[in-house]
N, C-alpha and C positions, 0 to 999 in steps of 0.2 A: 589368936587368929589361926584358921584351921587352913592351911593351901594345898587346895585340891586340882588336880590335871585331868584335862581329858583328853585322849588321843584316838582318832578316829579319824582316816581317810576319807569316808563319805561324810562331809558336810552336814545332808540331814540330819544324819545320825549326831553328829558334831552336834549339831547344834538345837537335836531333842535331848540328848543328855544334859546340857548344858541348862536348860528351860525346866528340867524335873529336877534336876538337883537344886538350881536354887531356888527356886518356888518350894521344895521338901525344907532347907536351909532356915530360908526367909520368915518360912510358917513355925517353924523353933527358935527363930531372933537369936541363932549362932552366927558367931563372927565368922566370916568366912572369905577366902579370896577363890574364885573358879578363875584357871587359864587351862583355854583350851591350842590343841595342835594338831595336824593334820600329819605330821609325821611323827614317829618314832623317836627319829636322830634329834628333833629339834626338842623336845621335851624331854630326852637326857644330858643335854646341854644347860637347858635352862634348869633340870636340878642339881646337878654338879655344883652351880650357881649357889641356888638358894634351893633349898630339899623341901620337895612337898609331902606332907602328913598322909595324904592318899590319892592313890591313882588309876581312872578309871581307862582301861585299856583294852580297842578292841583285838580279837583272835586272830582276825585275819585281815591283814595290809598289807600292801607288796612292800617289797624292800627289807623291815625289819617288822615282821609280825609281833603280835602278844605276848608269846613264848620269849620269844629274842630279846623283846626288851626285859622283860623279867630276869633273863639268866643276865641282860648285863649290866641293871640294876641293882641283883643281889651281891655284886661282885664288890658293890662299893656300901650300899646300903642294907642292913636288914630290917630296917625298921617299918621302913614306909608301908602302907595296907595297901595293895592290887588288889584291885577289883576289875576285873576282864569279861568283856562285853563277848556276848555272841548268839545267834538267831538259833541255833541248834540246839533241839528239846535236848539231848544226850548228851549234852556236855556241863550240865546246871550241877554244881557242888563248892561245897567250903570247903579247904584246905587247911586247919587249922595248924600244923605244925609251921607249913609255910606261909600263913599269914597270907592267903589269898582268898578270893570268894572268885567264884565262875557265876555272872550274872544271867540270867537269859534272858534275851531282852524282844519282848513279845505279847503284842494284844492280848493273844489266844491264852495265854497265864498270867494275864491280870496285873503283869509287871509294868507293863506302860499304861498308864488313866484314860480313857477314853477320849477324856478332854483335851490329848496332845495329839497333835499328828503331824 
């Protein structure tokens, strides 16, 4: 079973990630568990818990942004895959040493289906 996180302050956003992931999931009949969170803090809590395989994290939330939780995720985990959400064409790349992807998550690149909104 693959346990994936999503964290995102704005709700919508919450809650189209949540709707392409597992509809992507669903359509490859992988096991899967999605929790999503609205904060930061509360989605390092709950892996300290039980550790998620991959987690999808927006750049920018007040309190503890994307950056922040990664530096204090790495402190205890390396393993988990970050993937970091964010609207800004110039910030789209893979990090492959550090085991992150920087998503861009946007109509205009084809990244979101038409069929979500």
């Amino acid at each position: 079973m693959i346990r994936i996180a999503i964290v995102d302050d704005e709700r919508e956003i919450l809650e189209l990630l949540f709707r392409i992931i597992d509809d992507t999931l669903k359509r490859e009949q992988a096991q899967f568990e999605i929790t999503t969170f609205l904060k930061a803090e509360e989605l390092l809590s709950s892996h300290r818990e039980k550790p998620f395989q991959i987690i999808f994290a927006d750049l920018e939330m007040p309190d503890v942004d994307g950056l922040h939780l990664a530096a204090e995720l790495r402190k205890e985990d390396q393993h988990t895959l970050l993937i970091f959400v964010t609207n800004h064409d110039e910030l789209a790349f893979w990090n492959r040493n550090c085991r992150w992807l920087l998503l861009l998550l946007t109509r205009r690149c084809g990244i979101i289906p038409q069929n979500y909104s």
